[in-house]
C-alpha positions in Angstrom: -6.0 -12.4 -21.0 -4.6 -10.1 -17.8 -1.4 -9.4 -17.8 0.4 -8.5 -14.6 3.0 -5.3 -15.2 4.7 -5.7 -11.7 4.1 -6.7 -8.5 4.1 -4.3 -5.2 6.9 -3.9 -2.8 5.4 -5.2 0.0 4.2 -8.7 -2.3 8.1 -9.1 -2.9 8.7 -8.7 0.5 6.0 -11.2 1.6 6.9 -13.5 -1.3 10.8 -13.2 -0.1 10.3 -14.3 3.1 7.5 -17.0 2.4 10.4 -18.4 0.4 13.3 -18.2 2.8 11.7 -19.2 5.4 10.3 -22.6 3.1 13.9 -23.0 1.7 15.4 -23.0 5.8 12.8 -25.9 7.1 13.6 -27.7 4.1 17.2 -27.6 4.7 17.1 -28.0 8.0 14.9 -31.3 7.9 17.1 -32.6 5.4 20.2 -31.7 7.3 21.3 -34.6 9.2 21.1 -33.7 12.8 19.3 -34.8 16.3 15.2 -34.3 16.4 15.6 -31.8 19.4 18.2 -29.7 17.6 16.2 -29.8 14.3 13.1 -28.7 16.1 15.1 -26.0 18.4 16.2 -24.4 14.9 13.3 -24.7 13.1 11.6 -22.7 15.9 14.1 -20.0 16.3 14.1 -19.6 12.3 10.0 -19.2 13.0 10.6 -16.7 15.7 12.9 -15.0 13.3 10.0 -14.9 10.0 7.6 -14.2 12.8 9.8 -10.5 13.5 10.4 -10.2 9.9 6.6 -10.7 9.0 5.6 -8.3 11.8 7.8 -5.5 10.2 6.5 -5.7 6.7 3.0 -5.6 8.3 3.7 -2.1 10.3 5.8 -0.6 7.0 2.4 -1.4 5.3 0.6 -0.4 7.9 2.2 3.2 7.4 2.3 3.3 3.9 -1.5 3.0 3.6 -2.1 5.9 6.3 0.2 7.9 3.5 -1.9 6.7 0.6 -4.6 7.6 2.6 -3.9 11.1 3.6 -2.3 11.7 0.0 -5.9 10.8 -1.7 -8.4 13.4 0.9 -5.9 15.7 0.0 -6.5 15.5 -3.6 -10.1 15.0 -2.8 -9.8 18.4 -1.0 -8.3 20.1 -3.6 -10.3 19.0 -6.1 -13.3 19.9 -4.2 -11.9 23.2 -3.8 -11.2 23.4 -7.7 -14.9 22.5 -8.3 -16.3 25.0 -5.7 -14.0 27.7 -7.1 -15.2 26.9 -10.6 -18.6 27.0 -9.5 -18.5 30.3 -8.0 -17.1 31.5 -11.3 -19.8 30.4 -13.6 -22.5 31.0 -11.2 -21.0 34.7 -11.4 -21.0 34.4 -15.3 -24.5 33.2 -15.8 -26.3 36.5 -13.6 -25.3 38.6 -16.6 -28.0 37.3 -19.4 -27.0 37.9 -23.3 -28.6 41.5 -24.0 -28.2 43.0 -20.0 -24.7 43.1 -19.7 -24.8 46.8 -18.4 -26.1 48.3 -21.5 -29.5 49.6 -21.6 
């Protein structure tokens, strides 16, 4: 069984404005009021998600370049570690048991 500990930012925000925008054509189809006015607010509410929508999609859009710079700069450093480390045992492993400047 998988158990979901939270959901993301950016699924609330999607989720949020899936459901507001459901919950205003509901309301507004059930609204009593003339066909052409219904549909006029229907698509100006559309319009209005469509904005919304677009915005979630560039703040996304910059978060993942950050995730994505954040992670090659942990790839570099560990890299670095690694190559540092390297050097160090390489260094450590020329002197064999027995020659360690004593003769």
């Amino acid at each position: 069984m998988s158990e979901n500990k939270g959901s993301s930012a950016f699924e609330v925000a999607v989720s949020f404005v899936i459901g507001a925008a459901a919950g205003f054509i509901l309301g507004v189809l059930f609204a009593p009021a003339p066909g052409k006015e219904t549909r006029k607010k229907i698509q100006d509410e559309m319009a209005k998600t469509g904005e919304k929508a677009k915005e979630i999609a560039h703040e996304a859009e910059k978060g993942m370049r950050v995730v994505k710079e954040k992670t090659q700069e942990g790839i570099e450093a560990i890299k670095d570690y690694f190559d540092k480390k390297k050097e160090e045992f390489l260094k450590k492993s020329t002197v064999f048991p027995g020659e360690g400047g004593k003769k």
